[in-house]
N, C-alpha and C positions, 0 to 999 in steps of 0.2 A: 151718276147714282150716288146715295147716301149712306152710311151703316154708322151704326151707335154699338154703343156698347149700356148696357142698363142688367139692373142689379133683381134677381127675382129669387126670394128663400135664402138671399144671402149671396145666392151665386151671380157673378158674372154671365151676364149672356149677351151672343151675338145679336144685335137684327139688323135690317135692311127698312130703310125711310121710305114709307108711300105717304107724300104729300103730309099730312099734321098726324099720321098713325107708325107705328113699327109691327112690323111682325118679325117676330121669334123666326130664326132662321132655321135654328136646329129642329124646331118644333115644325117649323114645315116641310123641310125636310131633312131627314133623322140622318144622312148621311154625311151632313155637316157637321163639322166639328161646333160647340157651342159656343167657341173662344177665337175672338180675331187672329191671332198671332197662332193657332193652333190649324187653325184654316188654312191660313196663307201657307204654313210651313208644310199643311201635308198636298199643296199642291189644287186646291179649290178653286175653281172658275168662281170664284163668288159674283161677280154680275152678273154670270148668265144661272147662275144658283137664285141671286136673287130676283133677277129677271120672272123667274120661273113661280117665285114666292109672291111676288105683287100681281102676275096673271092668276095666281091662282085665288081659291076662296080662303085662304089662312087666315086665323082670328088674325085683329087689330086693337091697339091696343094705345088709345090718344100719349101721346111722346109727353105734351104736357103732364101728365100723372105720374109718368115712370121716375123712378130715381136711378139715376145715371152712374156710371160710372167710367172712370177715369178709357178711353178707347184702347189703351191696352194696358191692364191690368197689372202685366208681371212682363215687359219688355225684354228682349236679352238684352240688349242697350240703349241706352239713350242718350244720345252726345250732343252736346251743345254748343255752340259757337259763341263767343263774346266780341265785341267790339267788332261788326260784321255789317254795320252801317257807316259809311263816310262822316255822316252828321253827328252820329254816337260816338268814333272815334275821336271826332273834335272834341264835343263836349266834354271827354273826359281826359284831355289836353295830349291825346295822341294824334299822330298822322296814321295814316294806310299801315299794318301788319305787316313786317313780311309774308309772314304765314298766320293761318288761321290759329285763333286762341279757342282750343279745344276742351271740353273739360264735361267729366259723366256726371248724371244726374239718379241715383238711385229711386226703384220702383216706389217705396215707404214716401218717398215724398210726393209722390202726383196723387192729386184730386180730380172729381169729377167738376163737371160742369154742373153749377148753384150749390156746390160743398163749400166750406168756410174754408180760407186760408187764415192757416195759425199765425198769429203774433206772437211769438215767443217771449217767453217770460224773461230771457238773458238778454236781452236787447230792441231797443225803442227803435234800431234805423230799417226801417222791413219796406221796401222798394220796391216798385212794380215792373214790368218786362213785356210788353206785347209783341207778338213774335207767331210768326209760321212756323208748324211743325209737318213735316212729314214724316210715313211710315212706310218702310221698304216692303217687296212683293213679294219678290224673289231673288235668289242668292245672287250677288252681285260677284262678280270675277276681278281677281286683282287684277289691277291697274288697268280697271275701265276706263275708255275716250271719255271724253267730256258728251263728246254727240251720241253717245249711246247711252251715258248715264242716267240720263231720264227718265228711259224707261223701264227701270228697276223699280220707282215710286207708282205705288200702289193708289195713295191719295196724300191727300194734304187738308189741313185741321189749324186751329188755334190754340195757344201755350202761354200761360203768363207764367213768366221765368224770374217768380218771386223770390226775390231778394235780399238774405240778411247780411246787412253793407261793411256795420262793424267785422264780423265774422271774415266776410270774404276778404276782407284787408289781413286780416290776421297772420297770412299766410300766402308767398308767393305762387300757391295755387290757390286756386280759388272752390274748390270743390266742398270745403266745409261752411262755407257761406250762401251754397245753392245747394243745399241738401237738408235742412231744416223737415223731419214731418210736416206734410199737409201744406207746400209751398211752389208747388209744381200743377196750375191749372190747366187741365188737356180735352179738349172737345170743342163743343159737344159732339159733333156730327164728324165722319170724315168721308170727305168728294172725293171719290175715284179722278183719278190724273186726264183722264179722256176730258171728263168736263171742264176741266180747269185751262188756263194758256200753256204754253210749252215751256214747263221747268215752273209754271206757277210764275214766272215774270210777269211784272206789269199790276199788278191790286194792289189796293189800297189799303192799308192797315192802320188801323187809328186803336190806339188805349187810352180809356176816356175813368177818370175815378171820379167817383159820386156825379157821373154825367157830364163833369165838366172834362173837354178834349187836351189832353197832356201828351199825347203825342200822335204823330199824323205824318206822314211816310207812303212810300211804295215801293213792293219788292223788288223793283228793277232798282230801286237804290242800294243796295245791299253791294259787299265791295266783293265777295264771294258768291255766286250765284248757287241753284242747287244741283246744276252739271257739275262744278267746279270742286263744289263738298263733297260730292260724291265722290268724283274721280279723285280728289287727292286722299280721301279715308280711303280710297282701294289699294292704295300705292301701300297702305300701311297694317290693312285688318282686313277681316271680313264682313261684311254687310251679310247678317241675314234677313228671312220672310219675321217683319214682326220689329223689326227694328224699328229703333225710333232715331229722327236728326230733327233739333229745335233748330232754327237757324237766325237767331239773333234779335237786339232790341234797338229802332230808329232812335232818335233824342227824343230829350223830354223826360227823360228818367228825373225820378226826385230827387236823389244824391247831387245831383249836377244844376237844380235849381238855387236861386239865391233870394231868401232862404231856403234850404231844402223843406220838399215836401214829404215827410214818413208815411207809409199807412198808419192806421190807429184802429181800435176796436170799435164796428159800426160803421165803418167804411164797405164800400163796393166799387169793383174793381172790372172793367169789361175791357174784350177785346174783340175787335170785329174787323172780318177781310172781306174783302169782296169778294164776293161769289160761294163764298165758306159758314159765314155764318159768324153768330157773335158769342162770345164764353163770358160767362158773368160770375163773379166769385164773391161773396161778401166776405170780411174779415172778421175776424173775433180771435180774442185775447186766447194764450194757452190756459186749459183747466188747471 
């Protein structure tokens, strides 16, 4: 099953995907919360909620017309993984992590699926990042197995984990260089876990700018899997319903090309996984 998040009076609202239509979830049924992460947190079967919304006659409302927005809105967090491909880590002349390079991504910076990603005015190097994102279901228990980890994810989505390169160097963390407004693309759609393989291993994820293919990967290449992220963020925090975990970018990044490739204003920026769907961002200059 599918769900969007899309913008109606301003507001944020839930729906559920039948085939090239959405329906309003809340609007079908009023006892749903209106908001993904409001849903999951107060305990919502949403596929047999939305089950119940595509059986039934609820207006539709074609997905192409709606303006989207970001799948969840106002996250309690969102964590990211860096250097989380074998190939990535080369490229960027490391070996294997001991540990995973973790670091938060604030709500102010995710965009929806066909929103622009900002080029900032402080800097020309703005980098592209194609990447799985999952969003957790339910409360995850510290220091969950790896074999049970799984089944905390709700679903799984696309993220371009936009990049200002000057910035992130600026500082042995990296978080004021992946936090820019309007540089966190998240959607469009998110597949419930059931449809997808076990832990999302195994698809194919490619990030293609202005069409042409810059990177091309799969998530069985990943040196962390999303058992592994799971279980080791439980060793340390809490997962809750509504969380978000990016989980990293294959090679092909532009910083690590020779010459590097930057974004620029008038560029577009996709990502596509198999079985998920594709996120497409055009770029344009800050106002």
């Amino acid at each position: 099953m599918k769900f969007t998040t899309f913008l109606q009076d301003g507001q944020a609202r839930l729906g559920v995907v039948d085939g090239d239509a959405v329906i309003d979830l809340n609007r079908a049924q009023p006892d749903v919360p209106a908001g993904l992460r409001e849903a999951l947190r107060a305990g919502v079967d949403l596929q047999a909620a939305g089950a119940r919304a595509i059986a039934s006659g609820a207006p539709r409302a074609a997905m192409a017309g709606l303006t989207l927005a970001p799948l969840v809105p106002e996250p309690g967090k969102v964590i990211c993984l860096g250097l989380n491909y074998f190939d990535h880590a080369k490229e960027g002349g490391r070996e294997k992590p001991e540990y995973p390079w973790f670091f938060y991504r604030g709500a102010t910076s995710l965009i929806a699926h066909g929103q622009a990603g900002i080029l900032p005015k402080v800097s020309a190097k703005f980098d592209y990042e194609a990447e799985l994102a999952l969003v957790i279901g339910r409360r995850v228990p510290r220091h969950v197995a790896q074999a049970d980890a799984p089944a905390y994810v709700f679903g799984y989505t696309c993220f371009n984990d936009m990049s200002v390169r000057d910035y992130q160097k600026r500082t042995p963390q990296w978080t004021i260089g992946k936090n820019f407004d309007g540089t966190g693309g998240f959607g469009p759609v998110l597949v419930t876990a059931d449809a997808m393989p076990p832990a999302a291993v195994g698809l194919k994820i490619e990030g293609r700018l202005n069409g042409e293919v810059m990177q091309s990967a799969n998530t069985a290449d990943m040196i962390w899997g999303v058992a592994e992220t799971i279980s080791l963020l439980s060793d340390v925090l809490t997962l809750e319903p509504g969380d978000v975990i990016v989980m990293g970018t294959p090679a092909g990044v532009g910083q690590a090309r020779t010459p590097p490739v930057w974004m620029k204003a008038g560029d577009s920026f996709e990502v596509e996984i198999e079985g998920i769907g594709r996120l497409v961002n055009p770029i344009r200059a800050e106002d």
